[in-house]
N, C-alpha and C positions, 0 to 999 in steps of 0.2 A: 329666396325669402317668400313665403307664402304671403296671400293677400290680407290674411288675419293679422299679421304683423307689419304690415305699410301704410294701415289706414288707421284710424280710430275705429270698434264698432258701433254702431248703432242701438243705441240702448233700448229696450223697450221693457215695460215695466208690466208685470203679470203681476195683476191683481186676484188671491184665493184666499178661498178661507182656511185660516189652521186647524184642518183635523185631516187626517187621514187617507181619505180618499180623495182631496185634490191634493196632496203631495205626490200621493203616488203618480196622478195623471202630468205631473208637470216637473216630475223626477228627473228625467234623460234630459230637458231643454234646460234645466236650471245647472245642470253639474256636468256641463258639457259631454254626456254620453252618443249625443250626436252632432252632426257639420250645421251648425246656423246660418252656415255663409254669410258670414259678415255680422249676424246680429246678436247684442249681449243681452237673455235674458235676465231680467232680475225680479225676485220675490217683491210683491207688496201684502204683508198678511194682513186680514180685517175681518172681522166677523161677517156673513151675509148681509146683513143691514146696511154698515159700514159701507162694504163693496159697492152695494147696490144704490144710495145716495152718492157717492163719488162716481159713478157710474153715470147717471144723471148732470152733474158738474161737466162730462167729459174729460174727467182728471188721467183715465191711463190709455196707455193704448190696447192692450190685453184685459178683459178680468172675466172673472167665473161671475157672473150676478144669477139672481131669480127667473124662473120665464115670466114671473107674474113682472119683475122690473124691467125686463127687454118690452113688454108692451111701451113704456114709459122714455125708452132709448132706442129707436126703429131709425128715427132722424141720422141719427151722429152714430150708431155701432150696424155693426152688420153680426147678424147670427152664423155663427162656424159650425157646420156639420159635423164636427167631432168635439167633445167634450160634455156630453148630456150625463145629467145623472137623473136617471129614471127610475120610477118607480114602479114594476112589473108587478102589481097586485100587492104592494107592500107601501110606504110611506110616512110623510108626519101621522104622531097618535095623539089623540086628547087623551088625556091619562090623571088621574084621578084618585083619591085615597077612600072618598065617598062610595058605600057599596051600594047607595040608594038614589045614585046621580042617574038621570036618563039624559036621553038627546036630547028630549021635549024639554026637559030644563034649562037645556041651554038653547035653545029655539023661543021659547020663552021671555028669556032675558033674566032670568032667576038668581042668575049664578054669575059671576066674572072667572073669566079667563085670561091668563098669561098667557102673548102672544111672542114670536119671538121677532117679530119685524112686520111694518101694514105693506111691504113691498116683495114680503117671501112670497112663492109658491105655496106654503105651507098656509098661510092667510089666507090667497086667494081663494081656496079650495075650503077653505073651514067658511068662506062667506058663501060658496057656492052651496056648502051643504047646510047650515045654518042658518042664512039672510043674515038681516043688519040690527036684529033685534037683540042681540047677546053683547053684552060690555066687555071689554078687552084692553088690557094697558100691554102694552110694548116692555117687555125683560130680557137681558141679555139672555141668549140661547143654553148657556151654560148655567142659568140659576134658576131657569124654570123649576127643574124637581123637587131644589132645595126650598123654593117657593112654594107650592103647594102643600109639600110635607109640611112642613109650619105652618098652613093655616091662611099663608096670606091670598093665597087663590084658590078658588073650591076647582080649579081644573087648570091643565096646562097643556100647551100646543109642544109637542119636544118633535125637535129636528136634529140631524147629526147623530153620531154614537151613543147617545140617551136613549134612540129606539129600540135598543139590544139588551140593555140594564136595566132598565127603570123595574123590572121588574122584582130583582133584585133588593130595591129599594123598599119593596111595599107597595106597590102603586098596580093601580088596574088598569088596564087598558077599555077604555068609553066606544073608540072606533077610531081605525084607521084610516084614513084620507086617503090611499091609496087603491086600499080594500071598496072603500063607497066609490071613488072614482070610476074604477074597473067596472062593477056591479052597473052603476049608470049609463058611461058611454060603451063600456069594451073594450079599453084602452090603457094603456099604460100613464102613470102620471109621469108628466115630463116637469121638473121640481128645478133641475139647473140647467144653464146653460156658458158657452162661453163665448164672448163678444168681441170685433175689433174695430175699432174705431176708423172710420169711412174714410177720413182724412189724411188717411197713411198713403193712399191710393190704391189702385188695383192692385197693382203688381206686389208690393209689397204687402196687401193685404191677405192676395193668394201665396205666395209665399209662408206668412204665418199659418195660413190655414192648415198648408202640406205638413209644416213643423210641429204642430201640433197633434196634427193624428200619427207623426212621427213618432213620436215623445211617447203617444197612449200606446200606441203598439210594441216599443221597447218596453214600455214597464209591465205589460202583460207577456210576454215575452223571455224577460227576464224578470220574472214577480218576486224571485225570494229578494236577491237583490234591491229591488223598487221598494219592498212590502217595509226589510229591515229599515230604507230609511224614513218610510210612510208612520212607523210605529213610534216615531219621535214623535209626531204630531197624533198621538192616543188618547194624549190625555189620563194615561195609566190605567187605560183601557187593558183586560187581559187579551195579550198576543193571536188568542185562540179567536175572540171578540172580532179585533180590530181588521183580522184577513176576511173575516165572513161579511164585516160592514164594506170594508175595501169590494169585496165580492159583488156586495149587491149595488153598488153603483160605480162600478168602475169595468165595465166589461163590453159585449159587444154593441152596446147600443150607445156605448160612452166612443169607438170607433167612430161610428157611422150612427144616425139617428136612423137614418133606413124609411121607406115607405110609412109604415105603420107611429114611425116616432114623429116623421112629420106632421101625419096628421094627426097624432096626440098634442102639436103644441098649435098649430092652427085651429083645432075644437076646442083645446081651454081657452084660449083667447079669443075665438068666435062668443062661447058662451061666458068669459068674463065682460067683453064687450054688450048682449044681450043683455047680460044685468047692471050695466052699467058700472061694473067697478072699474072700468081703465076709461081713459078720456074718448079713445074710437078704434071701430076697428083697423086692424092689423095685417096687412097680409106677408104675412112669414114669408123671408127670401132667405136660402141656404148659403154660405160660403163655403168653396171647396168640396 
């Protein structure tokens, strides 16, 4: 009799969001395509916002949050060196119907913006390039576009598979927050991350950390497989769409953050800290 069948496992609850490219990263640990030894992953899906306030509570022992919400959970989660979704010169866009909108308008305070959480990376980075002069309400991630197309936001912050489409829709792109990130530091924005909660203890802490870069590396590995069950969470994304979104943030830096990702997430949160949008600084410690 194997040990899996003597004992009870050990539940442990992963917390991501439903779209795409964290299904695929947490594909093999949820559907037993590799040995947990001993422990039963389970789905918690939640919008980023969502995650990232339960995150805070210390509600799971796993979740994918913001890096802008790890400043906020340093205490009680530990950063896992595998699971980053970065943005290599690409990232959230303000996006926009207006052909006569500038930044300076929204620098200004001119204009209200749909934001899609005050805890995303995606925020953080629009306050870094912007300051605190521009009005902003909080809208689910997914109704940004249909928001601004109506009128009710002269601009929208879009995160997720909305960065591929929107064009689609009509809408222009204002600037990319990945794009200005780059251009400023030189760096990659580092946009997600995934956390474990301190209190599991070490051992089992490094444990999850191995399982997880387990997990990333099966599903790159075996991507058609991973991808086919990734595209349930598309959102009826076209297939072609959903591998290229999958692409850009599920790849080698989603492995390993590596030198260079390290310190993309130590200079945002150096310079979120400088401008005082997190409470203090942070000094970033890797797990695994």
């Amino acid at each position: 009799m194997s040990a899996s069948t003597s004992a009870e496992p050990t539940v442990i609850r992963v917390g991501h969001s439903p779209d795409s490219d964290d299904a695929f990263m947490f594909y093999a640990l949820t559907h037993d395509k590799i040995d947990t030894g001993g422990l039963k992953f389970v789905h918690q899906l939640e919008d980023i916002q969502t995650l990232n306030n339960r995150a805070r509570n210390g509600e799971l022992e796993v979740s994918a949050v913001s890096i802008h919400a790890f400043a906020h959970l340093a205490d009680t989660y530990a950063l896992l060196s595998s699971g980053s979704s970065m943005g290599d010169k690409y990232g959230p866009k303000i996006i926009t119907t207006n052909p006569d909108l500038t930044m300076e308008d929204i620098r200004s305070g001119k204009v209200k913006v749909a934001v899609p959480g005050l805890l995303t990376t995606a925020y953080l980075s629009f306050r870094l390039c912007f300051g605190d002069a521009a009005p902003v309400e909080v809208v689910p991630f997914d109704q940004i576009i249909e928001r601004v197309l109506d009128g009710t936001y002269d601009a929208g912050l879009i995160i997720h598979e909305g960065q591929l489409y929107y064009p689609e829709k009509g809408l222009r792109q204002l600037v990319d927050m990945g794009v200005w990130w780059y251009e400023t530091t030189g760096l990659p924005l580092p946009l997600g991350g995934n956390v474990v909660r301190k209190d599991l203890g070490q051992e089992q802490v490094e444990k999850i950390a191995r399982l997880l870069k387990e997990s990333i590396v099966y599903a790159l590995e075996n991507r058609q497989e991973a991808l086919d069950y990734a595209l349930t969470y598309a959102r009826d994304l076209d297939p072609a769409l959903a591998d290229r979104f999958v692409g850009m943030y599920v790849n080698e830096w989603t492995v390993d953050y590596g030198p260079i990702g390290r310190e993309a997430v130590q200079v945002l949160l150096d310079k979120a800290a400088e401008a005082k949008l997190i409470p203090k600084r942070v000094d970033v410690q890797f797990v695994g």
